[in-house]
N, C-alpha and C positions, 0 to 999 in steps of 0.2 A: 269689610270696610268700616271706618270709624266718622263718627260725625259729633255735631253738637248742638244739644236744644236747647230753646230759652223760655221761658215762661212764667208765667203770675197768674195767680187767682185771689181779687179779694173777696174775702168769704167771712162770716162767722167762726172762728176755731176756739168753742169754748175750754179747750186740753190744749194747746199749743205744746205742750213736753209730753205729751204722749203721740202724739203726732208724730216729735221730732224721731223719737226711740223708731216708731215705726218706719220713717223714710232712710234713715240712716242704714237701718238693716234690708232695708230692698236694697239700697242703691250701693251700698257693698257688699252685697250677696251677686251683683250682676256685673262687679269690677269696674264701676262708675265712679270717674271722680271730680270736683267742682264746686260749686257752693248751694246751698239749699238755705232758706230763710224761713223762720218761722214766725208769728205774730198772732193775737188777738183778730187780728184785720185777714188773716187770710197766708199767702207763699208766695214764695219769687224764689227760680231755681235757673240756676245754669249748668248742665252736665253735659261731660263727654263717654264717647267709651264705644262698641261694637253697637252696629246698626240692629241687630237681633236683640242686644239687651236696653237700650234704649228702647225699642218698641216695647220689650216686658213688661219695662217701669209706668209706660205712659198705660196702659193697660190696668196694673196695679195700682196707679195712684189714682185713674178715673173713677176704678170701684169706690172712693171716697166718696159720698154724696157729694160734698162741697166742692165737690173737686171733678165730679161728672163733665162737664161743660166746656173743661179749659182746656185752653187752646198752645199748643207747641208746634214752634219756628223751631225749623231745623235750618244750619249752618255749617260751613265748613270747618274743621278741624279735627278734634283729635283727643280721648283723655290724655292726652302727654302737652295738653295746652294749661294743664293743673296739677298744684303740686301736692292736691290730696286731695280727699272728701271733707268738706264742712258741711257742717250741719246744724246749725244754731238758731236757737230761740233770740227773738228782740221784741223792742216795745213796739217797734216799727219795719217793715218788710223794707220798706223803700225810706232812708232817714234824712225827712224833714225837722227833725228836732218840736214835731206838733204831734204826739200820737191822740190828746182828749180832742185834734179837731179834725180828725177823721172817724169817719162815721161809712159802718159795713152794713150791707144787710145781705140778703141771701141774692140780690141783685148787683151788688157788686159796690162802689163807693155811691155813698149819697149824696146828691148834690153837688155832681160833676160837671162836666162840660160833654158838649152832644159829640159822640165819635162819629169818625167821619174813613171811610173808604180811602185806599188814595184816589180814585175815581173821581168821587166824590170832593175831597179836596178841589182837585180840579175844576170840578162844576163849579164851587162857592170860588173860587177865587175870578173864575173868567165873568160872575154872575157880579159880584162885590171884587170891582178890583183894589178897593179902599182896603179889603180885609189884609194883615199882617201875617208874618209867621213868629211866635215865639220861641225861643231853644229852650230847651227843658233841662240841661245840660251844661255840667263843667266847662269853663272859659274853653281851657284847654283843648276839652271833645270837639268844641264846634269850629277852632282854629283849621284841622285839617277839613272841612265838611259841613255843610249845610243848607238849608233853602236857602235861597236868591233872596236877596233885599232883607235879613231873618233880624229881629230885633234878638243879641246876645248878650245877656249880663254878664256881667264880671263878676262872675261868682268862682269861687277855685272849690266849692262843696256842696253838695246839697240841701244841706243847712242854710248857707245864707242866704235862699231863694226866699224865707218867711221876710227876713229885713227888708231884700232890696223891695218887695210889693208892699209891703209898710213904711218905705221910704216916703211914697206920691212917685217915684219918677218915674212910672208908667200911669201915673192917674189920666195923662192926655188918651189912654186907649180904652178908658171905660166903656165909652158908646163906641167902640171901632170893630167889628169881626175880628176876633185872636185865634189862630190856627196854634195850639201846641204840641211839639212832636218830642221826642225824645229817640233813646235806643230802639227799644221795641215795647215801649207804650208805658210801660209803670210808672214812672216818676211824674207823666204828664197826667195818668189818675188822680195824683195827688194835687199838683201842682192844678190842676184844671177848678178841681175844687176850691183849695185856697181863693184864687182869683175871684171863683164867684159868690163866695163870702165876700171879697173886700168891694162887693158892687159892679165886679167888670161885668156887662149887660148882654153880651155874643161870645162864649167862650164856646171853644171847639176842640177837640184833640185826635190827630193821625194814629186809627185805630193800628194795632201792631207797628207802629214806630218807622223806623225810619226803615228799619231790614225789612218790614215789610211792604214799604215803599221801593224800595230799591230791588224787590223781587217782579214788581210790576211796571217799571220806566226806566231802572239802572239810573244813568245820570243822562238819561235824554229828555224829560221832563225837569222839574223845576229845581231839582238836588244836582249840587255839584261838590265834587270832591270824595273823599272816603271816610267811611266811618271808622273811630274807636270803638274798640271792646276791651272787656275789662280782662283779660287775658292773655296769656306769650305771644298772642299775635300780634299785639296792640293794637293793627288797622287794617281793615280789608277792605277791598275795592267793592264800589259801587257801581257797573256799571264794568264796558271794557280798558277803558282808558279814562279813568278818573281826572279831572284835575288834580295838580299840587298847592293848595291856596297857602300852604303855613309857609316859614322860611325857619327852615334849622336857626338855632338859637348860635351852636357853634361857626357854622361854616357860612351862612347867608345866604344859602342854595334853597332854593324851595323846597318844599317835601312834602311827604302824605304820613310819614311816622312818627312816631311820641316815646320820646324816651323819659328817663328818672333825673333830677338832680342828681349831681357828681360827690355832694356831701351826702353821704352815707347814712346821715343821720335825719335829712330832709328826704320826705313823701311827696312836691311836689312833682308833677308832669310836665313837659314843655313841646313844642317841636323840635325835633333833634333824631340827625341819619343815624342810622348805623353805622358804629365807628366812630361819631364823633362824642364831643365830650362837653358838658360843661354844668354850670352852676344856675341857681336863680338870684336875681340881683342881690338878696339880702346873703346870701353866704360869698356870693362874689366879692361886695362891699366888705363882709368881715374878712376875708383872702385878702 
């Protein structure tokens, strides 16, 4: 049986390229393939491959002292959900385009926001029903899926999450309880921080993300619709019968899938079935 895990650890890695050499050769030595991230700040790794050699890796890479502790979400699929092994060094695991304003220590990011159970979530929200939910997350991602009432920028990268909170146009949630959730929790490490540099006063963030939310309420609790993943699958169900909140771009049917722009040369995402076809406005316009 094949599966697929997901996981981060922010950690001190004073060798991040000797690290890398190391992960590279467990994880094709066990016919694992997917992406592995490396950084000053710690890992972020998504692999697939046979249930017995995924257990080896998680094994082998705990023996890391930094890496003792962390924690792997397992998911449905497959290595045949990837088109190879990568395994690469960056300035940043998760890329906010800020790597000198994050800060590791052997506890994990400095100056984060309080993680919170989904349980727990739950409690602060029926406790503070003032508090928000934030996306942590491409426009895109949150189109098919999301918390109920979820403040979602419009952001098409990761990157532009430093601008739009250096805008003010979330300065009205300074004093307000902020839930931030993401995939399965990295980006909101970041992102949680950020925030409480710029003053926001109750930041929070849904420890292991949103998959791990959806492994304890599905979409009978406060999530509706289905999540993206950055993989052949594009979207998986949350829950047994998801909403469809997006509308195909092509056809105007509702959907839960994400497909590519039709220009070949554009990276953007959109909602769009299978099968159908189309453009984002700016190559539309130049068509």
């Amino acid at each position: 049986m094949e599966k697929v895990i997901l996981y981060y650890a922010f950690t001190p890695l004073p060798d991040p390229a000797a690290i890398r050499l190391w992960q590279r050769t467990l994880a094709a030595s066990l016919g694992l393939r997917g992406r592995i991230l490396l950084s000053e700040h710690g890992i972020n790794g998504t692999l697939g491959g046979e249930m017995t050699a995924l257990k080896r890796y998680i094994r082998e890479t705990r023996e890391y002292p930094g890496f003792k502790g962390m924690e792997f979400k397992w998911s449905a699929g497959s290595a045949a959900d990837y088109p190879k092994l990568s395994v690469k060094v960056r300035p940043e695991i998760v890329t906010f385009g800020v790597p000198d304003e994050v800060m590791v220590d052997e506890n994990g990011i400095v100056g984060g926001g309080v993680h919170l159970s989904p349980q727990e979530v739950h409690e602060l929200v029926e406790e503070k029903p003032e508090a928000v939910f934030f996306d942590g997350r491409n426009a895109y991602e949150s189109e098919v899926g999301r918390f109920k009432g979820a403040i979602r920028p419009e952001v098409s990268r990761t990157e532009e999450f430093v601008a739009e909170l250096d805008s003010g146009r979330y300065d009205h949630l300074k004093q307000t309880p902020v839930i931030t959730y993401c995939t399965g929790g990295i980006r909101c490490e970041v992102l949680s921080s950020l925030m409480v540099s710029r003053g926001f006063e109750e930041v929070y963030q849904l420890d292991g993300g949103i998959a791990k939310y959806g492994e304890a309420y599905g979409d009978k609790g406060l999530w509706e619709g289905s999540l993206y993943v950055f993989d052949q699958r594009g979207t998986i169900a949350i829950g047994e019968d998801p909403a469809r909140l997006a509308v195909c771009r092509d056809c105007g049917e509702p959907t839960s899938e994400v497909g590519d722009c039709s220009d070949p040369s554009c990276l953007r995402q959109f909602p769009l079935h299978r099968g159908c076809t189309a453009g984002c406005e700016e190559h539309a316009a130049a068509g």
